[in-house]
C-alpha positions, -999 to +999 in steps of 0.1 A: -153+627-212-179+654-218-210+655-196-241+657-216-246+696-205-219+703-225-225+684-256-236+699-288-262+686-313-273+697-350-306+712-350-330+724-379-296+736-393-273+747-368-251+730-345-262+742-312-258+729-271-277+698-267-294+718-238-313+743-262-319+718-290-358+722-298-383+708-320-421+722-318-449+702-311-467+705-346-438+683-356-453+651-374-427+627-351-451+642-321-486+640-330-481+608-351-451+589-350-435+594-384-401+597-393-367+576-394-333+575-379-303+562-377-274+553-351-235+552-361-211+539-337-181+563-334-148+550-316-120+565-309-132+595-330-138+578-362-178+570-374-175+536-383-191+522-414-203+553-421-209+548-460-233+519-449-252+535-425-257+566-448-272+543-475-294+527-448-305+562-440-309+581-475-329+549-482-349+549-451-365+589-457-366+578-496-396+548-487-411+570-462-416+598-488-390+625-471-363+644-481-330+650-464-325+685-467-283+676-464-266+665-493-243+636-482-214+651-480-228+681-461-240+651-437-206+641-434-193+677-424-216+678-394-209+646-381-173+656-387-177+693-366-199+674-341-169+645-329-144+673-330-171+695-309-182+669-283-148+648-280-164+619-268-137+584-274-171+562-276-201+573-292-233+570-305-245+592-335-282+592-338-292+611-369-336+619-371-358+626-397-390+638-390-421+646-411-418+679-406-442+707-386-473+699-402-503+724-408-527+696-399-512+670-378-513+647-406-497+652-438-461+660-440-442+687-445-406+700-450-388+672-430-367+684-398-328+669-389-319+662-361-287+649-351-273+641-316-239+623-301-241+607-263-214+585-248-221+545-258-210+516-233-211+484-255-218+451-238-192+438-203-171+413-212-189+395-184-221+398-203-206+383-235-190+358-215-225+345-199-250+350-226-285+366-226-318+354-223-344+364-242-383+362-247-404+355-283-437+375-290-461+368-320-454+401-342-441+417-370-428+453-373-447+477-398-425+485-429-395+466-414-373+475-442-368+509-427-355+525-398-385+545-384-387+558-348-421+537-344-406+515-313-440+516-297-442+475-296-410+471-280-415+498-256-448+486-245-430+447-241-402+460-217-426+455-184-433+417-194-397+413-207-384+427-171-409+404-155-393+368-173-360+381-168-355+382-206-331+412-222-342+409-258-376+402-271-375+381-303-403+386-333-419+359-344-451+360-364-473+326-370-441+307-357-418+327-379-386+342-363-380+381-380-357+405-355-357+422-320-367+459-316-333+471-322-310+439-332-311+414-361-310+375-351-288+345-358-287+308-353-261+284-357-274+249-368-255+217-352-229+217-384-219+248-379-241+264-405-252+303-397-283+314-407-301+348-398-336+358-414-347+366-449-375+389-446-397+410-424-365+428-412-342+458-413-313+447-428-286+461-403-253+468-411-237+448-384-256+422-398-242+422-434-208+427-417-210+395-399-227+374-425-195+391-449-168+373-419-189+342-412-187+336-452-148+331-448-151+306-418-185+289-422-213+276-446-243+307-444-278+310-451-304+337-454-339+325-453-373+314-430-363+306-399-390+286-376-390+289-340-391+254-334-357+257-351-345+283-327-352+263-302-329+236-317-300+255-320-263+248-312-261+282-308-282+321-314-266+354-309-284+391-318-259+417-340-262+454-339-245+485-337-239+492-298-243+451-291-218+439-316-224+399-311-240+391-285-250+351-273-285+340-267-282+312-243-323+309-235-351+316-255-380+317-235-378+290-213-358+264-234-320+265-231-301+270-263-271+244-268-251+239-235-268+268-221-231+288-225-220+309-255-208+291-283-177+292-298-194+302-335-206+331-319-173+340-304-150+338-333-175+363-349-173+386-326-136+386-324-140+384-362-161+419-359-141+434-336-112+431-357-129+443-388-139+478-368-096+481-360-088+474-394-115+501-404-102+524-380-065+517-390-076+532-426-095+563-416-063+574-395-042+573-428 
């Protein structure tokens, strides 16, 4: 495996060592924040889901009013010549739009790409095997239908979520459940029913994914989800790209179900895990 000195990265148009990648401090992602991203999971070589995640990301700089200065299948190229480049088996490809260097520190301007590949471990099998616990907080993300690089709640949580020994902190405004920072949510009712939230959230692409694999096995649902209803659960697991399915087994103080992962949750994620074999079965034809 590469060491991250001798990765590469694509930077305000060229492919360059990750070492002398550069972005100046007029950018707009500095002095204020704005811009979007996105983060495709790349195993064994091969970008998985990639058309998703594209449409997630066009779409994403299309709301917040900025241009991709790639054309998709230019996008594709790079991600292409940066796997062979970087030769890294498990991956994460983390693709950055900023607003651009502004003039004034305010308004944007033409928008800058960045895109950088680092080595990804996804969850232990021990991990999966015991569950996670995980905290609530009354909030709800600004313009959650888009991928922006504003993580600034979630960041300033991780002190109080290392303090209750939580891994994940849960959105919930006025008693209504949305998504973590960086993962959607799910609960599984005492029938066997999945349901995951309706709105206030980015749609992730894990997330349509599993809801697609539970349809086959299980009665689904996409709508308001009430914490009091969490808290009811047979079972609750969190999706997303480096997590895959991951079981909640404590929500705050209040144990979820046995207090074990479910077996709902575990199909799916063997369910998901096949799904990204079968995907990767294609690609190599």
């Amino acid at each position: 495996m590469a060491s991250n000195d001798k990765l590469f990265a694509y930077n305000l148009g060229q492919i360059v060592p990750l070492s002398e990648a550069r972005l100046h401090i007029s950018d707009l992602s500095v002095q204020r924040g704005y811009g979007v991203f996105d983060f495709v999971k790349v195993q064994q070589g091969f970008p998985l889901f990639l058309d998703d995640y594209l449409d997630r990301f066009y779409q994403s700089a299309q709301l917040m009013h900025l241009e991709v200065p790639l054309s998709r299948e230019e996008l594709k190229q790079v991600i292409a010549d940066l796997i062979d480049r970087n030769q890294l088996p498990e991956a994460g490809m983390k693709m950055m739009l900023t607003g651009g260097y502004s003039e004034d520190g305010f308004t944007p301007m033409n928008p800058n790409l960045l895109i950088t590949q680092l080595p990804l471990t996804l969850p232990s099998a021990e991990k999966v095997a015991k569950g996670i616990p995980i905290m609530t907080h009354d909030y709800v993300r600004e313009v959650p239908e888009v991928k922006t690089i504003n993580y600034s709640m979630g960041i300033r949580l991780l002190q109080e979520q290392k303090a209750s020994g939580s891994e994940e902190v849960l959105y919930a405004k006025n008693g209504i459940v949305s998504e973590f920072p960086r993962c959607n949510f799910f609960l599984v009712t005492h029938d066997d029913t999945l349901v995951t939230p309706a709105k206030n959230i980015l749609k992730g692409i894990t997330r349509k994914n599993v809801l697609a694999l539970a349809g086959k096995r299980y009665k689904t649902e996409v709508r308001d989800i009430r914490l009091e209803e969490v808290l009811q659960a047979k079972e609750c697991f969190l999706t997303s790209t480096t997590k895959r399915v991951l079981p909640i087994v404590r929500v705050d103080d209040v144990l979820i179900g046995t207090g074990k992962p479910g077996n709902v949750s575990l199909q799916l994620l063997q369910d998901l895990i096949d799904l990204e074999e079968a995907q990767m079965a294609i690609e190599k034809v």
